[in-house]
C-alpha positions in Angstrom: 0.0 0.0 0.0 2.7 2.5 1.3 4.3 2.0 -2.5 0.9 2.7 -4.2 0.5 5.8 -2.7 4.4 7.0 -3.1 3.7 5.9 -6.4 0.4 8.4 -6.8 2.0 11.3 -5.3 4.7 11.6 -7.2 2.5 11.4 -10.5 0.2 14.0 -8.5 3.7 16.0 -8.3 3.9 15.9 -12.2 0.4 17.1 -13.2 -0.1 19.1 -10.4 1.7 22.7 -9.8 3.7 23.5 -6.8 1.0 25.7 -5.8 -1.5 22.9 -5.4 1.2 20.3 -4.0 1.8 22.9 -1.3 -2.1 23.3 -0.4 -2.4 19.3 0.0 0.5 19.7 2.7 -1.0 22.4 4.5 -3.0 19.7 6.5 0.1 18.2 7.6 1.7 21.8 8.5 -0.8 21.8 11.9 1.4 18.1 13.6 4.7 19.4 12.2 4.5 23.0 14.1 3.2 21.4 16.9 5.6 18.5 17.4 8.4 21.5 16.8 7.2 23.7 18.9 7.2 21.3 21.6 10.9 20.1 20.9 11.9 23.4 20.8 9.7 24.5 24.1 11.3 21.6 25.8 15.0 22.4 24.6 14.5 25.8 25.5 13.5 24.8 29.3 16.1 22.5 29.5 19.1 24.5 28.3 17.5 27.4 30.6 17.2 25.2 33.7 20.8 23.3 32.8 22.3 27.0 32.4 20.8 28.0 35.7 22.2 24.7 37.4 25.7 25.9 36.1 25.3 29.2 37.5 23.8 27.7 40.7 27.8 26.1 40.8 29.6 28.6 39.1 28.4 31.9 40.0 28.4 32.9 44.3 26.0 36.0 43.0 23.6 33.3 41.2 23.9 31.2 44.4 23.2 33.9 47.2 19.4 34.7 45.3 18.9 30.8 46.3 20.4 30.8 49.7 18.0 28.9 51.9 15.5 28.5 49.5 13.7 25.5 48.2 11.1 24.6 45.9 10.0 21.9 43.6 8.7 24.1 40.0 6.7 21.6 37.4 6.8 23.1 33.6 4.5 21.7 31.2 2.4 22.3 27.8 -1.1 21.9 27.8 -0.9 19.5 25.0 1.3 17.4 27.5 4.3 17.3 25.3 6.1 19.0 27.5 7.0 18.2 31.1 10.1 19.2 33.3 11.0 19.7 36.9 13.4 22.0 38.6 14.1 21.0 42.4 16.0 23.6 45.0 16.3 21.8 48.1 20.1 22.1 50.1 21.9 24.6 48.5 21.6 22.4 45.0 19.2 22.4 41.8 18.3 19.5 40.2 16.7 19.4 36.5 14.4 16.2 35.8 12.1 15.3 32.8 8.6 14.0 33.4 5.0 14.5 35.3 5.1 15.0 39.0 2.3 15.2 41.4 4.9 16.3 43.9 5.2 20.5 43.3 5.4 23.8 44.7 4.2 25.3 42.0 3.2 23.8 38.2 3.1 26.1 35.0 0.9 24.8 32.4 1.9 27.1 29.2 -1.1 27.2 26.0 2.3 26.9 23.8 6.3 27.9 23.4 5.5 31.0 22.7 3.3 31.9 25.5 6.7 30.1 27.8 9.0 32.4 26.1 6.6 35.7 26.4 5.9 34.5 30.1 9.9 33.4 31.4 11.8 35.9 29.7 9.6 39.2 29.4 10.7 42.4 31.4 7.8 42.9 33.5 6.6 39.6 33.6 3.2 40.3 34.3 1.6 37.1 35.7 -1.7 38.0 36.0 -2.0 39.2 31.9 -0.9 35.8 31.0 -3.4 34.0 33.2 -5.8 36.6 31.9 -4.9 35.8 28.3 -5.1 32.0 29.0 -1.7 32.2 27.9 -0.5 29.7 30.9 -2.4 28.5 34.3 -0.5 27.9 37.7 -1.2 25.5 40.2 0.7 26.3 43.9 2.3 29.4 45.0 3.1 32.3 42.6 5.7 33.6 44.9 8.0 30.8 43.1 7.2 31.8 39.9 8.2 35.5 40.7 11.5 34.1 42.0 11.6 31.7 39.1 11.5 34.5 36.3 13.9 36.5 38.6 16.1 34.2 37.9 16.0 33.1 34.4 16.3 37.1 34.0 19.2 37.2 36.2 21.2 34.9 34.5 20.3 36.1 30.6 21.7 39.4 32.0 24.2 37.7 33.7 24.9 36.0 30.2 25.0 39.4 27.9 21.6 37.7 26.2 19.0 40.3 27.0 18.9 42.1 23.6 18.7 38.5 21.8 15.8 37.6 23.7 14.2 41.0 23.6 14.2 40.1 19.8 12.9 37.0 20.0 10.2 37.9 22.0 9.1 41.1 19.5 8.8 38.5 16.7 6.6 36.2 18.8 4.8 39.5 19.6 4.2 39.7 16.1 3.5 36.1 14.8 
């Protein structure tokens, strides 16, 4: 069957123009963008919380804002692609993939771009992303505040404030 149909498509892709070819993907272009975005959502968390567990060792500044603290953060899409844990607990972070039932806080982010508009903007306005239905949090938003503190801290820290200020004007505009 699978060489039937290879066989059909590519004789569609004679007699039909690029224009039409193009319009019979579009149905496909919905599961492509969504299993990227969720690779990239779930790269982008993990080279963020890795990069703040470096700092954590590296960086005494990085590691006074988490003297004495502890929390167990839960980051997830709604589509459940998604899922990774950040645990502060005696003076160390901890990075772990997967569902957990056992949080201070969980982040349930609508898609990557609501992630990146919520982690890495300026003000980071909680309550116009919960407003927006951009994300929903389920715990104490105290850790979020110190989460985004963070994450801010160290893409200043890191010279990367102007890239992601970019970034974040084009998914302003998409």
């Amino acid at each position: 069957m699978n060489r039937l149909r290879s066989f059909f498509l590519k004789l569609l892709s004679w007699l039909l123009p690029d224009s039409v070819c193009l319009w019979l993907l579009h149905g496909r272009k919905d599961s492509l963008r969504a299993v990227l975005e969720d690779a990239l959502t779930e790269t982008l968390l993990e080279v963020l919380l890795e990069g703040m567990s470096l700092a954590f060792l590296l960086l005494r500044g990085f590691r006074r804002n988490l003297s004495g603290f502890s929390g167990k953060y839960l980051f997830r899409t709604a589509n459940g692609g998604v899922a990774l844990r950040a645990l502060f607990a005696n003076g160390q972070m901890s990075v772990l993939a997967g569902e957990s039932t056992d949080y201070d806080v969980a982040v349930t982010f609508t898609d990557s771009a609501a992630l990146c508009r919520f982690l890495f903007s300026s003000d980071q306005d909680i309550l116009a992303s919960l407003l927006a239905n951009d994300v929903t949090v389920d715990g104490n938003l105290n850790y979020i505040y110190k989460f985004g503190f963070m994450a801010r801290d160290l893409i200043r820290r890191l010279s990367l404030a102007e890239l992601v200020d970019r970034m974040l004007a084009r998914l302003r505009t998409a």
